[in-house]
ROFIMAR-899259 format. One record per atom (N, C-alpha, C): residue in one letter; z, x, y. Coordinates in steps of 0.2 Angstrom, whole numbers, plus 2048, in hexadecimal, padded with zeros to 3 digits. Layout:
REM ROFIMAR-899259
aZXY/...
//
This chain:
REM ROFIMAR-899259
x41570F056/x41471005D/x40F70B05F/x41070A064/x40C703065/x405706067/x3FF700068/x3F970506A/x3F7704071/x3F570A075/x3F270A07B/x3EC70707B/x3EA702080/x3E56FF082/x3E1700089/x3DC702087/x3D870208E/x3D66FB090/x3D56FB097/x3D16F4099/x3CC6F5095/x3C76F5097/x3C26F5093/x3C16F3089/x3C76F5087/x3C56F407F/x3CB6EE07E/x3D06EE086/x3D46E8083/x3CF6DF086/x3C96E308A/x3C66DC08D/x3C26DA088/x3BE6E1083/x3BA6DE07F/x3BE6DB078/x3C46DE078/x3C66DC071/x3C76D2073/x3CB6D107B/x3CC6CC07B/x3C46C507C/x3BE6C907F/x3B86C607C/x3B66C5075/x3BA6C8073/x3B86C506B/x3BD6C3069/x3C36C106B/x3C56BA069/x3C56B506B/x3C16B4070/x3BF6AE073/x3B96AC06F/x3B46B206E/x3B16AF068/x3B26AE063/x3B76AF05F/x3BB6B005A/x3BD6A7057/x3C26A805C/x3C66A105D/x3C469D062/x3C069D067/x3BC69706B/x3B669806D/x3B2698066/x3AC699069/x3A869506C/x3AB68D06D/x3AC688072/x3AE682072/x3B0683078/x3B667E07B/x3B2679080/x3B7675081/x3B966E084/x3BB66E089/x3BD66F08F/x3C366F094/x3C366B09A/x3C866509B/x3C866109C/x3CC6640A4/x3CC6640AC/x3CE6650B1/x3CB6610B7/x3D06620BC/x3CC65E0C5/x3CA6640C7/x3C26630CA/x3C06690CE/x3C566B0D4/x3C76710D5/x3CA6720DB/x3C36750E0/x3BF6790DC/x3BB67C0E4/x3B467C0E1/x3AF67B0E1/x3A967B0E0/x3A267E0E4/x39E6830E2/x39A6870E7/x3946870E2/x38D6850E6/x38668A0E2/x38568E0E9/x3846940E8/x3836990ED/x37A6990EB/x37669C0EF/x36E69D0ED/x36D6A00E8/x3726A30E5/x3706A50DE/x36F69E0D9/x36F6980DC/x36E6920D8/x3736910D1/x37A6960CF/x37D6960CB/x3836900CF/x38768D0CA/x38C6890CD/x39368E0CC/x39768E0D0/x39F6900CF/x3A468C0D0/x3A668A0CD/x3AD6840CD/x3B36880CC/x3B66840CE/x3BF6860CA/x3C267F0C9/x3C667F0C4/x3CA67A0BF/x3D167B0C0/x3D56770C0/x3DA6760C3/x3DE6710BE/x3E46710BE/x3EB66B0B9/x3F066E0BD/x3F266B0C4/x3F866C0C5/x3F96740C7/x3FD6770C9/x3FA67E0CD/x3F76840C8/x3F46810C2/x3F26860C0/x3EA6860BE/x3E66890C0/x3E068C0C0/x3DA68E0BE/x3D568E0BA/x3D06910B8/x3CA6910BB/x3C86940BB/x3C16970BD/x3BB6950B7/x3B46930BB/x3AE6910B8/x3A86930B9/x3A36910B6/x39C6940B7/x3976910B4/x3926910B8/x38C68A0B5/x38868F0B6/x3826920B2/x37E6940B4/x3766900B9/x3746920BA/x36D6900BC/x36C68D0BA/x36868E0B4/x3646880B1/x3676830AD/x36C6850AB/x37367D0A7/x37167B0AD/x37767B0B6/x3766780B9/x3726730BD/x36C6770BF/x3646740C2/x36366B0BC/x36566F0B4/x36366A0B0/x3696630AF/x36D6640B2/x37465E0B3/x37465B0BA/x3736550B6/x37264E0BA/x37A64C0BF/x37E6510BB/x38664E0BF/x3866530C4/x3896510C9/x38C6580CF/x3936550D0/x3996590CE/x39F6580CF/x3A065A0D6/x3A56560D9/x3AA6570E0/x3B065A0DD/x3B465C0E3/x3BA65F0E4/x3BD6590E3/x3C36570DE/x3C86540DB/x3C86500D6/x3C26510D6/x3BD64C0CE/x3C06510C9/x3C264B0C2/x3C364F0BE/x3BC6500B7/x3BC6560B5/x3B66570B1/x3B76590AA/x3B26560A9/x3B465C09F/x3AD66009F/x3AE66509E/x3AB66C09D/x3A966E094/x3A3670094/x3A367508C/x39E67B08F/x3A267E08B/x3A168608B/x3A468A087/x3A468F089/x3A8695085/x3AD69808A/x3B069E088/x3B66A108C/x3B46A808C/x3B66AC093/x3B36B1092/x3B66B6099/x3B76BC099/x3BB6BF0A0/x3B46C20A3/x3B76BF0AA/x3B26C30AF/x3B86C50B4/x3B86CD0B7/x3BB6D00BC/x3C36CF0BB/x3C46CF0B4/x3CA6D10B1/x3CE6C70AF/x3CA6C20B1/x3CD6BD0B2/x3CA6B80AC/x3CB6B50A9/x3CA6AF0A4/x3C76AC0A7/x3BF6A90A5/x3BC6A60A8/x3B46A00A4/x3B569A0A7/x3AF6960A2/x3AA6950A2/x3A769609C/x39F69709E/x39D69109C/x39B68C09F/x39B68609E/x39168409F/x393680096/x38967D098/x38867709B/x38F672099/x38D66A098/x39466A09E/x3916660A3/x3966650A7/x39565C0AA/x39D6590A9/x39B6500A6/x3A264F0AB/x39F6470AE/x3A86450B0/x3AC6430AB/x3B36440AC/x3B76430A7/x3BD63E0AA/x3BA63A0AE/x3C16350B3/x3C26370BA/x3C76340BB/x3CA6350C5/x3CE63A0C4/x3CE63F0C6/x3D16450C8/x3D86420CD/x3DD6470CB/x3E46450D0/x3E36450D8/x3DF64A0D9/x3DE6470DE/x3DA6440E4/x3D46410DE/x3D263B0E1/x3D66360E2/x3DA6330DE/x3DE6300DB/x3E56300E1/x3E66360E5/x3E96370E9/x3E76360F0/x3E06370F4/x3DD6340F6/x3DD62D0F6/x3DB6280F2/x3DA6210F3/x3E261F0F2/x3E96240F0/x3EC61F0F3/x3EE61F0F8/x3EE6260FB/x3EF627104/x3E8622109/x3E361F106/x3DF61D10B/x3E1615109/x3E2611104/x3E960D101/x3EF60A107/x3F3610108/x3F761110C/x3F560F113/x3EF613116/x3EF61211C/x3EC60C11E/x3E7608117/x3E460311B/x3E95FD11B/x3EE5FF116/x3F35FA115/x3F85F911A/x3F95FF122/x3F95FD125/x3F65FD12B/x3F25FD129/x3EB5F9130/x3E7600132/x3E8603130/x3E760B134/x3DF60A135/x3DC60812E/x3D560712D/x3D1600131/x3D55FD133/x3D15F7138/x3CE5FB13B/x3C85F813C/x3C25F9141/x3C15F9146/x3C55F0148/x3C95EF14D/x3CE5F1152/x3D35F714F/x3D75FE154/x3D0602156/x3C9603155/x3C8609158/x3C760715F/x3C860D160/x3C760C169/x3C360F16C/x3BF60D172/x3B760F175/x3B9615178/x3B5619178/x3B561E17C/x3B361F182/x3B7623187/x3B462218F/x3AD62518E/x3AB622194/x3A3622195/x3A362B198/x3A562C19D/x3A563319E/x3AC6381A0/x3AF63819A/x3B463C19B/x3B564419E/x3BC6421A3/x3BC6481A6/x3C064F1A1/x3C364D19D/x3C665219A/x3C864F193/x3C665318E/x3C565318A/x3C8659183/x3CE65617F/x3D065B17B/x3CE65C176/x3CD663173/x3CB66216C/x3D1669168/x3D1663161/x3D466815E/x3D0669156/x3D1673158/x3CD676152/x3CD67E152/x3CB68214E/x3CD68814D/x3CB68E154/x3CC690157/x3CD69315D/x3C769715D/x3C569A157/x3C26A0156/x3BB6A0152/x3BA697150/x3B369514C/x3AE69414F/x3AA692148/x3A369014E/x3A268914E/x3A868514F/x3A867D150/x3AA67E158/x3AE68115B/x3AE67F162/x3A8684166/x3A468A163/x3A068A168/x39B685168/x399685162/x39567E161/x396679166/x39D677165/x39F67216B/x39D671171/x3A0678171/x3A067917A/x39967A17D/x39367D178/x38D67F17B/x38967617B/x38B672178/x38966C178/x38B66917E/x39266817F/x395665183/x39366718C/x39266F18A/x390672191/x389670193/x38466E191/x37D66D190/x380665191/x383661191/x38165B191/x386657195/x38C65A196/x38F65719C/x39465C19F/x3936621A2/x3956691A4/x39C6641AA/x3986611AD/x3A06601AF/x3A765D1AC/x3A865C1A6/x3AC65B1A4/x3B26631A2/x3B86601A0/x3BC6661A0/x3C1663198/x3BF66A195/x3C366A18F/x3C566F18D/x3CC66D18A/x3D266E189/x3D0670180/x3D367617F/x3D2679178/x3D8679175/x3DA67716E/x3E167816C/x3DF67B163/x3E2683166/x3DF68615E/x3E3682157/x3E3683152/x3E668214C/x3E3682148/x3E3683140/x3E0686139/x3DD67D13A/x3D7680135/x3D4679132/x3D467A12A/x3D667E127/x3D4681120/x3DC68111D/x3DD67D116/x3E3683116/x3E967D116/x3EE67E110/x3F367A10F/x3F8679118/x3F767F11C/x3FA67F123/x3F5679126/x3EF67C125/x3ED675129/x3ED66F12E/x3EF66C129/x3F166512B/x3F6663131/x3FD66712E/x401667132/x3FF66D13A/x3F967113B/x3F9675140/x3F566F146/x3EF66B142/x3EB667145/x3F0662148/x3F565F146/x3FB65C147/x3FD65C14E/x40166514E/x403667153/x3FD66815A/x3F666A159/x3F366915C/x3F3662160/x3F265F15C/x3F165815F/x3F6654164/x3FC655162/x402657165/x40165A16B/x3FF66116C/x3FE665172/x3FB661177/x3F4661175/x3EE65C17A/x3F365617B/x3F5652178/x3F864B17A/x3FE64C17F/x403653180/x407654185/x40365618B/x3FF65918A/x3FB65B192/x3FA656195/x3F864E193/x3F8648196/x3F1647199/x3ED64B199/x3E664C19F/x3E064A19B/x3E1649194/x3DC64818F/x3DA64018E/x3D363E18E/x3D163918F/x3CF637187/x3CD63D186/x3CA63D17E/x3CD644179/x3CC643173/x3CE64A171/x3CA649168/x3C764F167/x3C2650161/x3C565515E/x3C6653158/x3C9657152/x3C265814E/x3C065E14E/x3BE66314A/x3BC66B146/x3B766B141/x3B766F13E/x3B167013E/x3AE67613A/x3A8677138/x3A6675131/x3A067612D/x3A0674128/x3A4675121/x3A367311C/x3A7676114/x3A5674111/x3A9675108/x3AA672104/x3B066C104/x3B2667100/x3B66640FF/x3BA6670FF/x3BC66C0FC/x3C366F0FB/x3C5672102/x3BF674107/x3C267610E/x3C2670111/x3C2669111/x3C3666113/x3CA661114/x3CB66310E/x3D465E10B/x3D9660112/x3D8663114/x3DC663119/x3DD65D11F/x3D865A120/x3D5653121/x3D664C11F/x3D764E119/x3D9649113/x3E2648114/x3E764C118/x3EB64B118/x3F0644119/x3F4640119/x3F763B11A/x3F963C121/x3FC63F11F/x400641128/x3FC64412D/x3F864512D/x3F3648131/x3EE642132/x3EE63E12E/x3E8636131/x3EE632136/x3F4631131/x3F862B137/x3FA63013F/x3F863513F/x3F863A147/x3F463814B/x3ED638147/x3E763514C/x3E862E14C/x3E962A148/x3E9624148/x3F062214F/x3F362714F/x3F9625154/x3F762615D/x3F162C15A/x3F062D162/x3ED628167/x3F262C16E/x3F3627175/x3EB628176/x3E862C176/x3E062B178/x3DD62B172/x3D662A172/x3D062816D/x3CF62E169/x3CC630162/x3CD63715F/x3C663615C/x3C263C15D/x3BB63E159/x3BF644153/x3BB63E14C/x3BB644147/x3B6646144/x3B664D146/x3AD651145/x3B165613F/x3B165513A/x3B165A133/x3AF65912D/x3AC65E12D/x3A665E124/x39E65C12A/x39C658123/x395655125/x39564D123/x39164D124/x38E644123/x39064211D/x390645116/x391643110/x39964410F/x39C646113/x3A4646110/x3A7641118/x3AC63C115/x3AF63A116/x3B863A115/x3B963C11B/x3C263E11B/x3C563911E/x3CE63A11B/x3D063411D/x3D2637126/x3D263B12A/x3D063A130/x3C9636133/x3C463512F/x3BD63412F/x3C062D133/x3C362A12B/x3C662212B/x3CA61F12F/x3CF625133/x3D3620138/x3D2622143/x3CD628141/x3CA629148/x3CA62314E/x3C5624151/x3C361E157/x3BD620157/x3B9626153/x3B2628153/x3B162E14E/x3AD62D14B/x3AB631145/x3A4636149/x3A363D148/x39D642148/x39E644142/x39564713F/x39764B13C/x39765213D/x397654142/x39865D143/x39965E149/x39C66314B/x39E664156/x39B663159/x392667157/x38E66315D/x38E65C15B/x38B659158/x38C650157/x39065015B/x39865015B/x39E64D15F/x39D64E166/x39B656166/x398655170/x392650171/x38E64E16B/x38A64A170/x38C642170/x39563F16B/x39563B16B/x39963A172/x39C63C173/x3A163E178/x39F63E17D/x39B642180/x399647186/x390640188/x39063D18D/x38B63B190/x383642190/x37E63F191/x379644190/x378643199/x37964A19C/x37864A1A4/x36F6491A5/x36C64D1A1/x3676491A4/x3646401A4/x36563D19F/x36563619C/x3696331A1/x3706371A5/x3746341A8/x3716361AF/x36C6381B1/x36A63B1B7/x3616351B8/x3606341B3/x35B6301B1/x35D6291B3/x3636271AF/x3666211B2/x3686201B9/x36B6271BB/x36C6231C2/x3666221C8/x3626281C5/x35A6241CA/x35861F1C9/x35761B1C3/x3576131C3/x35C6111C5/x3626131C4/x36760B1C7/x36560C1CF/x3646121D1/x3626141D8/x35D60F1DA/x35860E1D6/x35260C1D7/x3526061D9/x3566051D3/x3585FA1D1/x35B5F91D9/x3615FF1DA/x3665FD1E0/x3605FB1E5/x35D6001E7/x3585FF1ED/x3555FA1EE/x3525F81E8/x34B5F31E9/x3525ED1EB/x3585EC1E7/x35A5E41E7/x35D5E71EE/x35D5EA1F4/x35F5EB1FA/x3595EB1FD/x3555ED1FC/x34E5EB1FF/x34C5E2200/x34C5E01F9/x34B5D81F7/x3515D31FB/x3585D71FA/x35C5D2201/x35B5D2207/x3585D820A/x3565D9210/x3515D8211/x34B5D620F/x3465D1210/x3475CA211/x34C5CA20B/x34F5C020C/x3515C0211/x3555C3212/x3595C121A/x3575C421F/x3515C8221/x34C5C7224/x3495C3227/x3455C1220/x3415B7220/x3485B1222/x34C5B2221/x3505AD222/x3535AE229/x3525B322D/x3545B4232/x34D5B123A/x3485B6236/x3425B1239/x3425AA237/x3455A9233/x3425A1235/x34859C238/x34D5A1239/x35159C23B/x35159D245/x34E5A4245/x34E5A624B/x34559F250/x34359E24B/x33C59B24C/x33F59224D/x34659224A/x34858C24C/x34E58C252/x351591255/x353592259/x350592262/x35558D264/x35158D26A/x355591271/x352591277/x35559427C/x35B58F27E/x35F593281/x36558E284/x361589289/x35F58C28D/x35A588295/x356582290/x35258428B/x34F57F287/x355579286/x35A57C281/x35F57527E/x362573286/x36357628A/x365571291/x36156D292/x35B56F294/x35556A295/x354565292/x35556328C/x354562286/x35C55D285/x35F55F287/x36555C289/x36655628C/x36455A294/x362553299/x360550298/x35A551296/x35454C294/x357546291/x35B54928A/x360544285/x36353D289/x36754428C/x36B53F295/x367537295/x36353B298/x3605372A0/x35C530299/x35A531293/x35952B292/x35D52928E/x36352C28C/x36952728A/x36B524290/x36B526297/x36E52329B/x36A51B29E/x36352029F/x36051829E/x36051529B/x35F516294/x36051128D/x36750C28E/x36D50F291/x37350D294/x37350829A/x37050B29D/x36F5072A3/x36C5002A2/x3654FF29D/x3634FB29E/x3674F4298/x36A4F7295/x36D4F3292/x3754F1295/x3794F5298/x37C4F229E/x37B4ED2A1/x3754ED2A3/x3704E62A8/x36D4E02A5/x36C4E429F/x36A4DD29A/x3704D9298/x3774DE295/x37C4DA296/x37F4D529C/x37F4D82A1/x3804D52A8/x37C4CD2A7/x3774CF2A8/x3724C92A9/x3724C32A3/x3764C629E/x3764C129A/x37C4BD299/x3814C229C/x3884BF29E/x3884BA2A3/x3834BB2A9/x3834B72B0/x37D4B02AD/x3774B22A8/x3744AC2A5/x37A4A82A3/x37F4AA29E/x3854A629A/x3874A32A0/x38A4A72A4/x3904A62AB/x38D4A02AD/x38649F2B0/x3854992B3/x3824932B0/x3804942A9/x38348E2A7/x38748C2A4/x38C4912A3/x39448B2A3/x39548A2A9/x39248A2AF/x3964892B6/x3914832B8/x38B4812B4/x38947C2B6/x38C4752B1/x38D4792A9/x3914742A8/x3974702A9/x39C4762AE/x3A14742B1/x3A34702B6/x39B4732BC/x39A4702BF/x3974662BE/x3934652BB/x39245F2B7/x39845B2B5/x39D45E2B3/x3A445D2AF/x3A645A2B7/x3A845D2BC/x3AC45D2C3/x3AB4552C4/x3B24542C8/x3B344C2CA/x3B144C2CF/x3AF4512D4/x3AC4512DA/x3A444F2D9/x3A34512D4/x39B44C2D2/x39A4452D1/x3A14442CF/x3A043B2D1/x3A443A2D6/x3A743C2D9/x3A943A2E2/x3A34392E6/x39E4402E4/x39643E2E7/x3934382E7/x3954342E1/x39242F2E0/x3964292E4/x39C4282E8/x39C4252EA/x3A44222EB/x3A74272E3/x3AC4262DF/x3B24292E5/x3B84272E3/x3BE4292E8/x3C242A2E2/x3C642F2E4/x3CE4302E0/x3D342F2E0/x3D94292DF/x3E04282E3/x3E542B2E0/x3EA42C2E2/x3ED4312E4/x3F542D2E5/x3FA42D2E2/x40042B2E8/x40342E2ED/x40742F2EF/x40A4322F3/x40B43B2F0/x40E43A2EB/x41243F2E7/x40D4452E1/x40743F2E3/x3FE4432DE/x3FE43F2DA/x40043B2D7/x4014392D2/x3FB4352D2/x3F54342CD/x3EF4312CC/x3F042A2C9/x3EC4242CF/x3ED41F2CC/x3E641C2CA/x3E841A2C3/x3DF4172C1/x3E04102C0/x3E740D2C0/x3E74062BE/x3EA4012C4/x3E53FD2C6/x3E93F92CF/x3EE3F62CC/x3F03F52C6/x3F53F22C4/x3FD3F72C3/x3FA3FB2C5/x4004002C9/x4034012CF/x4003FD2D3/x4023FE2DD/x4023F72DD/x40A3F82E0/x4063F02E5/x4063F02ED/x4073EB2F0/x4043EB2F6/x4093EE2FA/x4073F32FF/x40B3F6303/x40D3FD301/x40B3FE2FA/x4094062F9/x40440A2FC/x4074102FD/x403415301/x3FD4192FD/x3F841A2FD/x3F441E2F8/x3F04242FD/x3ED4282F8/x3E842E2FD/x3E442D2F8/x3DC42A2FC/x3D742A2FA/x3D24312FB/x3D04362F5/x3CD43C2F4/x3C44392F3/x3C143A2F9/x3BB43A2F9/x3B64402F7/x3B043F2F8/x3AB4452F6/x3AE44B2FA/x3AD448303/x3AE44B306/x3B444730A/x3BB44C309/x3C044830F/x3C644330A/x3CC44430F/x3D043E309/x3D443730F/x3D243130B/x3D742C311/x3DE42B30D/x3E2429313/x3E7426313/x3E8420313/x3E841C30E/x3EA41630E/x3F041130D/x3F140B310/x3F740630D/x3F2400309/x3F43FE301/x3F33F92FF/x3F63F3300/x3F13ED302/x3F23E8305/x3F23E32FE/x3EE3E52FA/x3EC3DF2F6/x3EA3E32EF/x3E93E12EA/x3E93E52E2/x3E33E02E0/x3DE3E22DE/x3DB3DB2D9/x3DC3DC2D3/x3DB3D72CE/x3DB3D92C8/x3D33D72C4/x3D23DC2C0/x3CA3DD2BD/x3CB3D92B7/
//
């Protein structure tokens, strides 16, 4: 007959084959989850593919080890083997890296991938509006990341309106629920911005972030995306393909969200700046009006003034009309005395006569007429009628 076992004498008999047969091991695994709670004790779990084990640092090993493993880091462990709360578990002293865990390994080649096609340029991120009227976010309905949000957001730019889209942040579902979120917000159409976050964790509640399909979603979105999940020290690959990084909700509302006082500060100086440079044009053109008014004269003045013009260009006119006259009539009369001088009537004066034939024809040679011709003698004053009797010759 076979023998009955109680828990108890089958947990001890199985404690002493663990001392028996390993009373120390080696165990080589990637962290899946790693916690020190204020008990200052470490708790890890070790992991090969979906199967499992549980660990344990104490205190003082711990505090004295210079390594701190991450989530997907692979490690090697020594210790011993021992049940705690019915479970197989490692009481580990010496805790060392032992290589790249599958899924670091799996991370660098999903961030590989994106950068290889551009998801990573620096150059896709896009500015964020200055003050956005509506703003989505997507994160757990019922956390303390959206009040966080919301109590920032409401403190620092209360008139904005935002739009909540719930979905898990934890959790192999995860990925694909932030997904549809995001989805949601982008069909409403009203969103200017949209911030995907979460509250703090470990690395293992973070992998959901790390997902592939879940980076090229943000990387695809029609408007700019805030990724506020974990803290400052952990890096997701939504971190890497955002248009802006926070590290926790409130952060994200204050990257977001304008400060209304700062924005109430500013516009009493642009107010101020406005006024003075409206005051300063309004001066110039002031002075520029005095003094253009100071060169302006009365109509009655530029008549007067006018006249005036007149009456000595008319004079000015006139007396150069008269000087031309007078110098035409100097000209005039002595060409009239040179003409006069020229005239054959000047020598008739002297005594001279002009002959004449019948027909006008001018005779200067007696050896032209002979005796019995008629001629008209042309005197100074008066003309005779003559018959030639006789011709001399000279």
């Amino acid at each position: 007959m076979s023998r009955v076992w109680t828990v108890k004498t089958l947990t001890v008999e199985l404690q002493r084959s663990f001392d028996r047969f390993w009373p120390r091991i080696v165990l080589e695994g990637e962290v899946g989850q790693i916690q020190v709670p204020r008990s200052g004790h470490c708790y890890f779990q070790l992991r090969e593919g979906d199967t499992t084990l549980g660990g344990v640092m104490w205190k003082t090993a711990w505090q004295g080890s210079r390594f701190r493993p991450e989530v997907g880091q692979r490690v090697r462990c020594t210790g011993k083997l021992g049940l705690f709360g019915g479970k197989v578990q490692l009481y580990t002293n010496v805790l060392e890296p032992a290589g790249e865990g599958w899924l670091q390994q799996e991370i660098r080649a999903r961030t590989e991938r994106l950068r290889r096609d551009g998801l990573l340029d620096p150059g896709r991120k896009r500015a964020l509006p200055r003050f956005p009227r509506v703003v989505g976010v997507a994160t757990s309905a019922d956390g303390a990341a959206i009040a966080d949000f919301l109590r920032v957001s409401g403190e620092r730019f209360p008139a904005a309106r935002i739009l909540v889209a719930g979905c898990k942040v934890q959790g192999p579902e995860a990925p694909a629920s932030v997904v549809r979120a995001l989805e949601l917000l982008w069909e409403h159409g009203g969103c200017e911005v949209i911030v995907v976050t979460r509250g703090g964790g470990s690395k293992e509640d973070l992998l959901a972030f790390m997902d592939e399909t879940l980076a090229r979603a943000i990387a695809s979105s029609p408007v700019p995306v805030v990724s506020a999940v974990g803290h400052e020290i952990d890096t997701t690959l939504a971190d890497l393909v955002a248009d802006a990084v926070a590290p926790t909700p409130s952060a994200a509302a204050n990257v977001v969200f304008p400060d209304r006082r700062e924005l109430a500060r500013w516009l009493a100086d642009l107010e101020g700046r406005a006024s003075g440079a409206v005051g300063r044009a309004i001066d110039h053109r002031r002075q520029r009006v005095d003094g253009l008014s100071r060169r302006l004269r009365h109509p009655r003045e530029r008549v007067a003034r006018g006249r005036s013009d007149l009456q000595q260009l008319r004079g000015r006119l006139e007396r150069a009309v008269w000087r031309g006259l007078d110098q035409r009539r100097d000209r005039l009369a002595g060409l009239a005395g040179r003409l006069d001088s020229l005239s054959p009537l000047r020598v008739l004066q002297r005594g001279y006569a002009v002959a004449r034939r019948a027909e006008g024809a001018l005779v200067t040679d007696a050896a032209s007429v002979a005796p019995g011709d008629r001629l008209t003698l042309t005197l100074a004053r008066g003309a005779l009628d003559v018959v030639v009797e006789g011709t001399g010759r000279s």
